[in-house]
C-alpha positions as CSV (number, residue, x, y, z in Angstrom):
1,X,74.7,33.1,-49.6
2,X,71.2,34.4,-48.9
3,X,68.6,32.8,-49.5
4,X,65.6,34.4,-50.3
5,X,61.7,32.4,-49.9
6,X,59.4,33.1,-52.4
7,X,55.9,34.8,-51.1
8,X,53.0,37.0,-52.3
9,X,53.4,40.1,-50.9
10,X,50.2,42.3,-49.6
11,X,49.6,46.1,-49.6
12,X,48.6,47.4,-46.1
13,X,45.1,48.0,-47.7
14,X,44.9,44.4,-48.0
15,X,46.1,43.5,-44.7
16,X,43.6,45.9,-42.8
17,X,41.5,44.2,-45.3
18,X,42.5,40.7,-44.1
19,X,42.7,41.5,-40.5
20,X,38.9,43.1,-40.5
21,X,37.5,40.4,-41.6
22,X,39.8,37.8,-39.1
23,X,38.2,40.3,-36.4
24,X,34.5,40.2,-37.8
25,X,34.8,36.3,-38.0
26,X,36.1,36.6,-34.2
27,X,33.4,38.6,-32.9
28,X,31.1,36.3,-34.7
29,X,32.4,33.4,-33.0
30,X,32.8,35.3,-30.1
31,X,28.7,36.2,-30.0
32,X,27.9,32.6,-31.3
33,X,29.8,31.1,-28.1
34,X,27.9,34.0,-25.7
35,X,24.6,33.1,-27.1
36,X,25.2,29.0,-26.6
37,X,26.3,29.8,-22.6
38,X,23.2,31.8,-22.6
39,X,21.0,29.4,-23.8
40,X,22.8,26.4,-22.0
41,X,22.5,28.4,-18.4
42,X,19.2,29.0,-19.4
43,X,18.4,25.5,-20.5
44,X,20.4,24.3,-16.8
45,X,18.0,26.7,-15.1
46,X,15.0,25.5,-16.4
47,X,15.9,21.4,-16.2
48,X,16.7,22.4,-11.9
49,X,13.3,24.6,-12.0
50,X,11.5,21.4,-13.7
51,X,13.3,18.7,-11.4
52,X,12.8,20.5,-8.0
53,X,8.7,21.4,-8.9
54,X,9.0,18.0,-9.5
55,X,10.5,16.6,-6.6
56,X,8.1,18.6,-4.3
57,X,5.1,17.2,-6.3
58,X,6.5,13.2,-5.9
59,X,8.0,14.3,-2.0
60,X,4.2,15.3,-1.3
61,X,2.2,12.4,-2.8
62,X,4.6,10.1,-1.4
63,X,3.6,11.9,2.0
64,X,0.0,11.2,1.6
65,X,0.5,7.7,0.4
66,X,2.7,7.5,3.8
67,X,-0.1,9.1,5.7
68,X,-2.7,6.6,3.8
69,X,-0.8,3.3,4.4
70,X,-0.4,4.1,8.3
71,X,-4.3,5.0,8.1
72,X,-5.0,1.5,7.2
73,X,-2.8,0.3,9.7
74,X,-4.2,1.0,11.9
75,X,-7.5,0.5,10.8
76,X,-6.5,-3.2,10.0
77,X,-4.9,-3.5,13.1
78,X,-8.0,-2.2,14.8
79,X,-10.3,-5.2,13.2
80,X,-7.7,-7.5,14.4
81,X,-8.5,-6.5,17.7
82,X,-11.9,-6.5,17.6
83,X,-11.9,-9.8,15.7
84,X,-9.6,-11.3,18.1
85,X,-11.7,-9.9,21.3
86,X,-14.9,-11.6,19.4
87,X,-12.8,-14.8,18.4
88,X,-12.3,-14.5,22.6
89,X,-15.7,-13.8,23.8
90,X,-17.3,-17.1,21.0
91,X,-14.7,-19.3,22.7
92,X,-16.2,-18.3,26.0
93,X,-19.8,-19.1,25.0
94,X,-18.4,-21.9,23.2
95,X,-17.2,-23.3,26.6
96,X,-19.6,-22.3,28.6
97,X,-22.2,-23.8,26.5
98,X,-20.1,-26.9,26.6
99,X,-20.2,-27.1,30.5
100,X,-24.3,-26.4,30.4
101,X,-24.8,-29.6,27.6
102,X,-22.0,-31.9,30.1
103,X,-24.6,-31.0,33.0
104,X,-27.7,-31.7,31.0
105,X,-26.1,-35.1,29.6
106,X,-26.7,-37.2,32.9
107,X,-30.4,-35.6,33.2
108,X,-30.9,-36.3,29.6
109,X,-29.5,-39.7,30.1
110,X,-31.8,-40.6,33.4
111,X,-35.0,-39.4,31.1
112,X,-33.8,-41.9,28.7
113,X,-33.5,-44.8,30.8
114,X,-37.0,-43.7,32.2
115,X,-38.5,-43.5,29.3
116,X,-37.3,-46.9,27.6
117,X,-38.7,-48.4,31.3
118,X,-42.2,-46.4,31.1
119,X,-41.8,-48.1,27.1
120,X,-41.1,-52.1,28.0
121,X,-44.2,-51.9,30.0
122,X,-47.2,-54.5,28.9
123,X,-50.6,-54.2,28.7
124,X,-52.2,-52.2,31.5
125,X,-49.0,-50.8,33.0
126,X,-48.9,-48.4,29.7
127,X,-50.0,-44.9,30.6
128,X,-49.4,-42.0,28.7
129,X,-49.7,-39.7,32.1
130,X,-47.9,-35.9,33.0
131,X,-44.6,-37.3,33.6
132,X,-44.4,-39.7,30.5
133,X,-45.3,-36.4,28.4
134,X,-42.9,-34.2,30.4
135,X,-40.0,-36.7,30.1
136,X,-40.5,-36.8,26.0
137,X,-40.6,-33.3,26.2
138,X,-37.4,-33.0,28.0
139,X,-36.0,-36.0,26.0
140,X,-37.0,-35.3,22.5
């Protein structure tokens, strides 16, 4: 026994009808999907156009902020040698002015004892002469 499924049958009109309008919705979709690619190459063109302008403009100031910090460098590290050479030449007058007071202390010391002897003098023996006014010179 055959068995025979029920379903609408079309003209041919209405199939070349059916199938036009399958095609038109294809090319449609066809276009729509062309355009997108377009405008996403496009889109990927102009993000790598953006990001390598970019990296060129951070690649250069990085270079001059290079160049900059080695500038200061060295111009700190030239004040730490001219600081240290003048730390250098104050502890060489420092010293030496050290060694010219230890020589003057025993000279300084004698016009002291000198003077407190010309001082615990009595009566006549008190004279305010050259050398009593050069040692207070030299003393005070």
């Amino acid at each position: 026994m055959f068995y025979e499924k029920q379903t609408d049958h079309h003209s041919p009109a209405e199939w070349a009808a059916n199938n036009d309008s399958i095609a038109l919705a294809t090319k449609q979709v066809t276009s729509s999907s062309h355009n997108l690619r377009k405008q996403s190459q496009y889109l990927q063109n102009e993000s790598k156009n953006r990001i390598s302008w970019k990296n060129q403009e951070t690649n250069l100031a990085l270079s001059e902020r290079v160049l900059d910090i080695k500038l200061w460098h060295k111009t700190l590290e030239d004040t730490l040698r001219s600081i240290e050479e003048e730390m250098s030449a104050l502890l060489e007058t420092k010293t030496a002015l050290e060694n010219a007071l230890m020589k003057k202390v025993p000279l300084l010391e004698a016009t002291k004892m000198c003077l407190m002897l010309k001082d615990r003098r009595t009566d006549v023996d008190i004279v305010e002469d050259d050398q009593y006014h050069q040692m207070k010179k030299v003393y005070y």
